[in-house]
PAGU-88878 format. One record per residue (C-alpha): residue number from 1; residue in three letters; x, y, z. Coordinates in steps of 0.05 Angstrom, whole numbers, plus 32768, in hexadecimal, padded with zeros to 4 digits. Layout:
<nodes>
+------+------+------+------+------+
! resi ! resn !    x !    y !    z !
+------+------+------+------+------+
!  NUM !  ALA !    X !    Y !    Z !
...
+------+------+------+------+------+
</nodes>
This chain:
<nodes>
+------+------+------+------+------+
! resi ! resn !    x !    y !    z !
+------+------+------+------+------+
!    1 !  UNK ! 91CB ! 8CB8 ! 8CEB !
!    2 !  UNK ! 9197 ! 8CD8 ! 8CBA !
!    3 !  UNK ! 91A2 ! 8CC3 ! 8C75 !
!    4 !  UNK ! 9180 ! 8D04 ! 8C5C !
!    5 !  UNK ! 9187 ! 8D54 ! 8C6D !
!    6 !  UNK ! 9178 ! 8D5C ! 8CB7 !
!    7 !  UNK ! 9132 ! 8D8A ! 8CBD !
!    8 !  UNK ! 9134 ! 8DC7 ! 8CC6 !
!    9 !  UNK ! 910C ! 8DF9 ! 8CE9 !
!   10 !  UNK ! 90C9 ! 8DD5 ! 8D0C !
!   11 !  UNK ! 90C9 ! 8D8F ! 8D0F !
!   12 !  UNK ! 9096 ! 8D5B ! 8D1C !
!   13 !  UNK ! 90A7 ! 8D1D ! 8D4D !
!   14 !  UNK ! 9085 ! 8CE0 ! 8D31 !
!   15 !  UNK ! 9083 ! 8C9D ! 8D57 !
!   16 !  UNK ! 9071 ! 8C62 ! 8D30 !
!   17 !  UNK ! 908C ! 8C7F ! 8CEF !
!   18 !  UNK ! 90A9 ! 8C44 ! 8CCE !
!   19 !  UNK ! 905A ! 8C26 ! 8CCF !
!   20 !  UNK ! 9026 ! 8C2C ! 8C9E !
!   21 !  UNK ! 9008 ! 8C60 ! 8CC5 !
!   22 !  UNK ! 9046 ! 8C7E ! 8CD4 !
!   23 !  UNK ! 9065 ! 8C7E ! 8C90 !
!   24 !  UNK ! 901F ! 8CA7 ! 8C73 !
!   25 !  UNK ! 9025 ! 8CD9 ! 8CA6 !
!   26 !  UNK ! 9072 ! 8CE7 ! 8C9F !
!   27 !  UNK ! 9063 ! 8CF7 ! 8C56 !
!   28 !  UNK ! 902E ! 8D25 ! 8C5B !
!   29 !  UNK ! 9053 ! 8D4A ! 8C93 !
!   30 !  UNK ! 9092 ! 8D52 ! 8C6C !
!   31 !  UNK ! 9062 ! 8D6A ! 8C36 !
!   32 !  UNK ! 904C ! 8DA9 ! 8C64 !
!   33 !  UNK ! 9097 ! 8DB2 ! 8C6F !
!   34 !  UNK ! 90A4 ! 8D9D ! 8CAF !
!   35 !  UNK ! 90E7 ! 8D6F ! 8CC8 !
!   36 !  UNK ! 90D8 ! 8D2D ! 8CDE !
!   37 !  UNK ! 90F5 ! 8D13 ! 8D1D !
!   38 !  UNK ! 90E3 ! 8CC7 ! 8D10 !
!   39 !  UNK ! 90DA ! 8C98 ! 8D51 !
!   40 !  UNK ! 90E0 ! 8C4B ! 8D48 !
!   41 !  UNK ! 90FE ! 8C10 ! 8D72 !
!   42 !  UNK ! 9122 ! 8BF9 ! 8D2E !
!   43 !  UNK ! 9156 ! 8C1A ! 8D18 !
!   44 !  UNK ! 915B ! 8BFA ! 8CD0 !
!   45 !  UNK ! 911B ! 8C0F ! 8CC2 !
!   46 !  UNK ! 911F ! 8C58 ! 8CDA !
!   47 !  UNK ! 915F ! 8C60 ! 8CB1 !
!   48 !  UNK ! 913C ! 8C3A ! 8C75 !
!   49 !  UNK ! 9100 ! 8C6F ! 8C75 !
!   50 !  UNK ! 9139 ! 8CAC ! 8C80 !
!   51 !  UNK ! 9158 ! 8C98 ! 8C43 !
!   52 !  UNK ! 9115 ! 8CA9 ! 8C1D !
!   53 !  UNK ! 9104 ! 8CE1 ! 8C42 !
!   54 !  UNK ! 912E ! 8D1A ! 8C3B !
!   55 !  UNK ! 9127 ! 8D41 ! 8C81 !
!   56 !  UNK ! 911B ! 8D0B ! 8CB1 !
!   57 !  UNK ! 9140 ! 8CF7 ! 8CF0 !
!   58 !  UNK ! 9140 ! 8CB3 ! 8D09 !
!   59 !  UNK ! 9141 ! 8CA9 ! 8D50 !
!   60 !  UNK ! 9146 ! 8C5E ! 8D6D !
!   61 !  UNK ! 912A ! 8C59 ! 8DAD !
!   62 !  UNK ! 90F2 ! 8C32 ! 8DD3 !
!   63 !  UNK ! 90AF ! 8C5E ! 8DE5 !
!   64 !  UNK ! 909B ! 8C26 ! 8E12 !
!   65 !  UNK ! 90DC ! 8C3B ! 8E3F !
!   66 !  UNK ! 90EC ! 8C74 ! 8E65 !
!   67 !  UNK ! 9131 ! 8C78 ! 8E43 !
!   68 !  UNK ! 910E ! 8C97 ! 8E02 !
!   69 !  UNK ! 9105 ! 8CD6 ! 8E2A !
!   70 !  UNK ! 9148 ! 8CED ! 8E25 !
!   71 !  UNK ! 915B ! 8CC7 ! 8DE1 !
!   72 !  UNK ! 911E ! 8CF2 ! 8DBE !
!   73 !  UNK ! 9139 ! 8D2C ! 8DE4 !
!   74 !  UNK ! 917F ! 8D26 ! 8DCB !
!   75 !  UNK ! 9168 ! 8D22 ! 8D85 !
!   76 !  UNK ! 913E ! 8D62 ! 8D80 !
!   77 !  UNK ! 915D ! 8D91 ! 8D4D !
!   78 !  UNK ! 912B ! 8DC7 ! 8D52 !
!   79 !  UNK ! 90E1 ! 8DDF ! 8D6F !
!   80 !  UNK ! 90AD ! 8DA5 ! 8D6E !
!   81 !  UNK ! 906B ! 8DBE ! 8D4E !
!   82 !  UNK ! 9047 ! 8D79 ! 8D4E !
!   83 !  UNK ! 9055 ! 8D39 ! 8D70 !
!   84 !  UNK ! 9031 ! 8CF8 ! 8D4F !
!   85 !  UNK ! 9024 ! 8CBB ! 8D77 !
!   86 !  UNK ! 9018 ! 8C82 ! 8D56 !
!   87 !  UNK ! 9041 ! 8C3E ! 8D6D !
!   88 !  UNK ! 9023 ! 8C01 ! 8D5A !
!   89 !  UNK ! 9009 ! 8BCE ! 8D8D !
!   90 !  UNK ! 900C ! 8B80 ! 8D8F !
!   91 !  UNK ! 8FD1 ! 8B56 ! 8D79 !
!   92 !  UNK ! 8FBF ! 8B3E ! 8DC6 !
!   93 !  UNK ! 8F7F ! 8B1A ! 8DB5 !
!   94 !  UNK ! 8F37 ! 8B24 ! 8DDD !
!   95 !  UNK ! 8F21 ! 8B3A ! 8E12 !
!   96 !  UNK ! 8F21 ! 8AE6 ! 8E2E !
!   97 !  UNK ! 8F5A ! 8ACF ! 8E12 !
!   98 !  UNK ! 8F91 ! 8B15 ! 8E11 !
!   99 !  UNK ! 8FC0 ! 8B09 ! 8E4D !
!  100 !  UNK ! 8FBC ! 8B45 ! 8E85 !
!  101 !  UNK ! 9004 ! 8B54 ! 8E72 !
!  102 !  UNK ! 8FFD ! 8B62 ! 8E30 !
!  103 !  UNK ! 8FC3 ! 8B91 ! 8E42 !
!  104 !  UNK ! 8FF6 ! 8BBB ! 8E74 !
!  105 !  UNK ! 901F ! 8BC3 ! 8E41 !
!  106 !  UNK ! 8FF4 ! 8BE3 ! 8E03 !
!  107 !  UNK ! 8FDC ! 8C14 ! 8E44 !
!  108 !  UNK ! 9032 ! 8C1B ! 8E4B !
!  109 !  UNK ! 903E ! 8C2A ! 8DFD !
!  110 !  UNK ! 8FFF ! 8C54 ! 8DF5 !
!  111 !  UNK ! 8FF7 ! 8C7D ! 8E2B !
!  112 !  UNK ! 903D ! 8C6E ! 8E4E !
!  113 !  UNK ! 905C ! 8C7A ! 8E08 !
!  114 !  UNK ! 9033 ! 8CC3 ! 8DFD !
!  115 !  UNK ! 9049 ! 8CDF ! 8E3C !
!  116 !  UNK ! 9097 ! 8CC9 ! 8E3A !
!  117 !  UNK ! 908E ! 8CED ! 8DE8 !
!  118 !  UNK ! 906A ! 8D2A ! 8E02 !
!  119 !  UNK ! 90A2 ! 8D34 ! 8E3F !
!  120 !  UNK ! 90D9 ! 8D22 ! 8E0D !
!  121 !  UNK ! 90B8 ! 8D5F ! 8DE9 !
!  122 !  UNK ! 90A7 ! 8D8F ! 8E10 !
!  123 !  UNK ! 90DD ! 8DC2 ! 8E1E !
!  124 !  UNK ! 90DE ! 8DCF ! 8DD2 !
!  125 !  UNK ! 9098 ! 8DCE ! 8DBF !
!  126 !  UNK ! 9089 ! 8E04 ! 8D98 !
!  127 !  UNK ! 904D ! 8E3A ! 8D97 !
!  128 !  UNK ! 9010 ! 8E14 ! 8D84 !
!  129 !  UNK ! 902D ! 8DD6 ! 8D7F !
!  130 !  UNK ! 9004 ! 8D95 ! 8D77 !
!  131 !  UNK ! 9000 ! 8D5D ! 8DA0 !
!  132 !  UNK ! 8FE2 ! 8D16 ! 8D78 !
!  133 !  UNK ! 8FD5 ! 8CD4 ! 8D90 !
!  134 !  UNK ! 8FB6 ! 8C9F ! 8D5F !
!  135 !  UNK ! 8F93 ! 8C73 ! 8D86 !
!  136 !  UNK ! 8F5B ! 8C44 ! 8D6A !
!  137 !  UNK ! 8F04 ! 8C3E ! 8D6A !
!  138 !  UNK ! 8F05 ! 8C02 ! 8D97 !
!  139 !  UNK ! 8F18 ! 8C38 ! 8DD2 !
!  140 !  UNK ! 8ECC ! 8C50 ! 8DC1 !
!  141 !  UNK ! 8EB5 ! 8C19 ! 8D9C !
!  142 !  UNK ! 8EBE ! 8BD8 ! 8DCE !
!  143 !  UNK ! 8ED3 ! 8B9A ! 8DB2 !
!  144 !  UNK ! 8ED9 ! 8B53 ! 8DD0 !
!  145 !  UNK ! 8F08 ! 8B44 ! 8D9E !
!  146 !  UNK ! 8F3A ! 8B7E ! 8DA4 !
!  147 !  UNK ! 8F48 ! 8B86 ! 8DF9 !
!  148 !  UNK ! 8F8A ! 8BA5 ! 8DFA !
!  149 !  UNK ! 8F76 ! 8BD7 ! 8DBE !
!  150 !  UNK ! 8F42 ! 8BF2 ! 8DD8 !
!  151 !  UNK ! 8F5B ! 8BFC ! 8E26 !
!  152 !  UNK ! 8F99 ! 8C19 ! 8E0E !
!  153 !  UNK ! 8F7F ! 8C46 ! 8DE3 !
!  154 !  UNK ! 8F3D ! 8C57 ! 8E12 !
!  155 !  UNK ! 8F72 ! 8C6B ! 8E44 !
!  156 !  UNK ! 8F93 ! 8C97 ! 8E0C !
!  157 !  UNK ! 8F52 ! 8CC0 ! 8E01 !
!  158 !  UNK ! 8F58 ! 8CCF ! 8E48 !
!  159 !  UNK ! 8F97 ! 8CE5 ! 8E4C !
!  160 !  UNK ! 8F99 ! 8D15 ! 8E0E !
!  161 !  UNK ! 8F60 ! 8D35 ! 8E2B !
!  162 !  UNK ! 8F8F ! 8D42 ! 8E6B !
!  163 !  UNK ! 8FCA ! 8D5B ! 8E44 !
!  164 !  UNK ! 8F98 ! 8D8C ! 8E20 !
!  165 !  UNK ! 8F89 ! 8DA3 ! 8E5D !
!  166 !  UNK ! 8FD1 ! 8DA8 ! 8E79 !
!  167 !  UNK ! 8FE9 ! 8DD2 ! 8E37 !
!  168 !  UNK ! 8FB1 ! 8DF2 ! 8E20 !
!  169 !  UNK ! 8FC9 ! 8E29 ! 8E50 !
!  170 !  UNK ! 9015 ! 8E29 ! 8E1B !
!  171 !  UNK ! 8FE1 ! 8E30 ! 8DE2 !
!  172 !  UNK ! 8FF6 ! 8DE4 ! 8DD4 !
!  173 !  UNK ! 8FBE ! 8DB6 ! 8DC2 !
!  174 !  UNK ! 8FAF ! 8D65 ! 8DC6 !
!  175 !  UNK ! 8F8F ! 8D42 ! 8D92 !
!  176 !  UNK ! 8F76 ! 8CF0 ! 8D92 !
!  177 !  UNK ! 8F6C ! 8CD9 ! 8D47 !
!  178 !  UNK ! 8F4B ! 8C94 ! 8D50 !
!  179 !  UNK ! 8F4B ! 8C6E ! 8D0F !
!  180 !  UNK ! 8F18 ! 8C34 ! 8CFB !
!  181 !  UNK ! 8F34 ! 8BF5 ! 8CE2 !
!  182 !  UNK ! 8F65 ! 8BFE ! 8CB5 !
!  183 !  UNK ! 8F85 ! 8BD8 ! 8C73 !
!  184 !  UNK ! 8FC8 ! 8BBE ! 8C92 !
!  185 !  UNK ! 8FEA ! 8B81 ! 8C9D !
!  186 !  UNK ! 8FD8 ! 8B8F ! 8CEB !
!  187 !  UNK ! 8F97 ! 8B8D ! 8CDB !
!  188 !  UNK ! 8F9A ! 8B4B ! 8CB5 !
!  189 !  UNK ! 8FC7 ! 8B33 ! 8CF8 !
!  190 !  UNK ! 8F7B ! 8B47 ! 8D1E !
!  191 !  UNK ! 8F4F ! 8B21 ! 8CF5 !
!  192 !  UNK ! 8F77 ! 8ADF ! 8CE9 !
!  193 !  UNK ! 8F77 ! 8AEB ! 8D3E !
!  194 !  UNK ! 8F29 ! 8AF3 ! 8D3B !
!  195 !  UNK ! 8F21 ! 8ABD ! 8D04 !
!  196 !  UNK ! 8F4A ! 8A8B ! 8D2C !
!  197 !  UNK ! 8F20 ! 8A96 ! 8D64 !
!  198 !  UNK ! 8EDB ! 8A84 ! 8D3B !
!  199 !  UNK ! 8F01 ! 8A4F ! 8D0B !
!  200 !  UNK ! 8EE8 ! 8A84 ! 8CC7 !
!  201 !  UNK ! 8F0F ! 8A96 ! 8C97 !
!  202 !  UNK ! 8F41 ! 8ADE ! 8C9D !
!  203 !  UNK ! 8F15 ! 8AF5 ! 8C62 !
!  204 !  UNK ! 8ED3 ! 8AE7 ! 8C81 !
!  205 !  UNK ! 8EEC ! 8B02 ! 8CBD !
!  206 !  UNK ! 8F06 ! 8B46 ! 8C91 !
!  207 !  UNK ! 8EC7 ! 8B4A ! 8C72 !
!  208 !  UNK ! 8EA6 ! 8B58 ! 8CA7 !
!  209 !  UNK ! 8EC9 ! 8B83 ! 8CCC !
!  210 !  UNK ! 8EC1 ! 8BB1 ! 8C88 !
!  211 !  UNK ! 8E7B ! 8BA6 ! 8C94 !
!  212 !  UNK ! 8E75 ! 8BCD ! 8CCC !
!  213 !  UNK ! 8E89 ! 8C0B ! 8CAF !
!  214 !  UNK ! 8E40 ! 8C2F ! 8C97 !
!  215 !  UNK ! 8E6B ! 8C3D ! 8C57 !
!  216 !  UNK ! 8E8A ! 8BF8 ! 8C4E !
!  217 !  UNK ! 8ED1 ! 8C0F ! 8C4E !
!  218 !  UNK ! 8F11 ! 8C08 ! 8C79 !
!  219 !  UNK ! 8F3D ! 8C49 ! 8C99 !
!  220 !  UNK ! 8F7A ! 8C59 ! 8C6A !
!  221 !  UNK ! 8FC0 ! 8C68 ! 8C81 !
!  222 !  UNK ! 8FB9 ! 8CA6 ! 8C54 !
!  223 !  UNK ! 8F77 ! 8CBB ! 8C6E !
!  224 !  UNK ! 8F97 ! 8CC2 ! 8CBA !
!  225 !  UNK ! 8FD8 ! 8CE4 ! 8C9C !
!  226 !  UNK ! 8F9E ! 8D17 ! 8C87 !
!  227 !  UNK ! 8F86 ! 8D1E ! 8CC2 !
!  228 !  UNK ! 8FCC ! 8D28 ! 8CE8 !
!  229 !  UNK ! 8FDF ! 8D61 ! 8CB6 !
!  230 !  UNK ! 8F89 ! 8D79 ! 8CBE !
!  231 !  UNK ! 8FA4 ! 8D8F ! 8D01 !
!  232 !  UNK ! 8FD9 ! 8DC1 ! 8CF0 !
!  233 !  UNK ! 8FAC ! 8DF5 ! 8CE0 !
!  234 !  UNK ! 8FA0 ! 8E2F ! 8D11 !
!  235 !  UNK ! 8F57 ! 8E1E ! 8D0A !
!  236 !  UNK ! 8F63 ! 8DD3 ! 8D2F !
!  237 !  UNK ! 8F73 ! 8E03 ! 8D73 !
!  238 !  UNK ! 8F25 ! 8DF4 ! 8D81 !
!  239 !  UNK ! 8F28 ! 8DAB ! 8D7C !
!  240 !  UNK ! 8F5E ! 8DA5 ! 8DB7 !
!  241 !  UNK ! 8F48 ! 8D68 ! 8DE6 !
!  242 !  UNK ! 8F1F ! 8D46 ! 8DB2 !
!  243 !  UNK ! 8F19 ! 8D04 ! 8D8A !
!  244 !  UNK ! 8F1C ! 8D02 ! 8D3A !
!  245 !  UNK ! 8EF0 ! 8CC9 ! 8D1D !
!  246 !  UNK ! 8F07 ! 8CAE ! 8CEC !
!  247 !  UNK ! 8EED ! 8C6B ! 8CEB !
!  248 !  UNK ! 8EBB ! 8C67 ! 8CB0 !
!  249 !  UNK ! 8E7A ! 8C68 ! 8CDD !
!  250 !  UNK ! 8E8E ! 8C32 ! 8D01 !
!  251 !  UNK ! 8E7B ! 8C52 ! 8D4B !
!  252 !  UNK ! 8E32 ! 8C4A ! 8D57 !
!  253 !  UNK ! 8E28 ! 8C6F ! 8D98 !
!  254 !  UNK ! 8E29 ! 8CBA ! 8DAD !
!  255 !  UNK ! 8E63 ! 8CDE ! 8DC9 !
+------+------+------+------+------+
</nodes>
């Protein structure tokens, strides 16, 4: 039950919008006036962020199923003029040590969890309408340290540049935002994984992954929520099947 007005007119479907990610980009959406359809496996916390965000709908289901198909479906109270994936994944561990299982499944919520949001979608999708994953640098950037990351979200640079192929012909277009590190408690949950590993310190362990921005800096929630609502402007029509860097110079090779 929405503890808020229901939205009105376009909406935008946002999975993952009870994270820190999530929570940045519902704002700035609802700021360019759209509804918010709001995705999350926990209901308490989808109904928690409703009742501070006049306009949203919370919708309880499990992306990593087929079953949210129809529950996002249900839900829809209007045309869908952005979709916004953005679940968060387990820390798995590296490449040595991150069982095979855990790997399948990032590839299931990722890319598994995309397609069951875009067909969940897709009958009311309106003209140009947006489709957004946020995936992650380590799909471009390998890392020993982060296996399931970056083969789940590898995969997901494939497949939005599929879907922008599929739609570009409905004038809808795909879009992969892929995020450096950023200042979270997930990210802590990565480095006290790393430092375990080397028996350092988290903070030696943070420091250095800061380091490897040519800036010094980590990715803000805020600064992807930019780049979501970036991408509802007519102009972003050109940038359909392409990857938004926003990692603070992190990636060191050529496209």
């Amino acid at each position: 039950m929405n503890s808020g007005s229901e939205p009105v007119g376009e909406v935008a479907v946002v999975v993952g919008a009870t994270g820190a990610f999530g929570t940045a980009i519902v704002s700035r959406l609802r700021t360019a006036g759209l509804g918010i359809v709001a995705v999350g496996r926990n209901a308490g916390a989808l109904n928690a962020l409703a009742a501070t965000c006049p306009g949203l709908l919370p919708c309880p289901a499990d992306i990593s199923s087929d079953t949210a198909i129809n529950a996002i479906a249900a839900v829809l109270p209007g045309p869908v003029r952005m979709v916004v994936h953005g679940p968060g994944l387990m820390v798995a561990g590296g490449i040595l040590a991150a069982p095979p299982s855990a790997m399948a499944e990032a590839v299931n919520i990722k890319v598994g969890g995309l397609l069951r949001l875009v067909r969940a979608v897709d009958a009311r999708l309106a003209p140009a309408a947006r489709l957004v994953a946020i995936g992650g640098h380590y799909g471009f950037e390998p890392s020993a340290y982060a296996a399931a990351a970056g083969v789940a979200n590898a995969a997901l640079a494939n497949v939005m540049r599929q879907l922008s192929l599929a739609y570009g012909p409905r004038g809808v277009t795909a879009h992969l935002i892929a995020p450096g590190p950023a200042d979270t408690e997930r990210l802590r949950r990565v480095a006290a994984d790393r430092a375990a590993l080397r028996s350092v310190s988290t903070e030696a362990v943070l420091a250095e992954m800061k380091a490897e921005s040519s800036i010094g800096v980590f990715t803000t929630p805020e600064q992807v929520a930019w780049a979501v609502t970036l991408l509802l402007a007519p102009e972003a029509d050109a940038m359909t099947g392409s990857t938004l860097m926003l990692d603070a110079g992190r990636r060191r090779g050529l496209p």
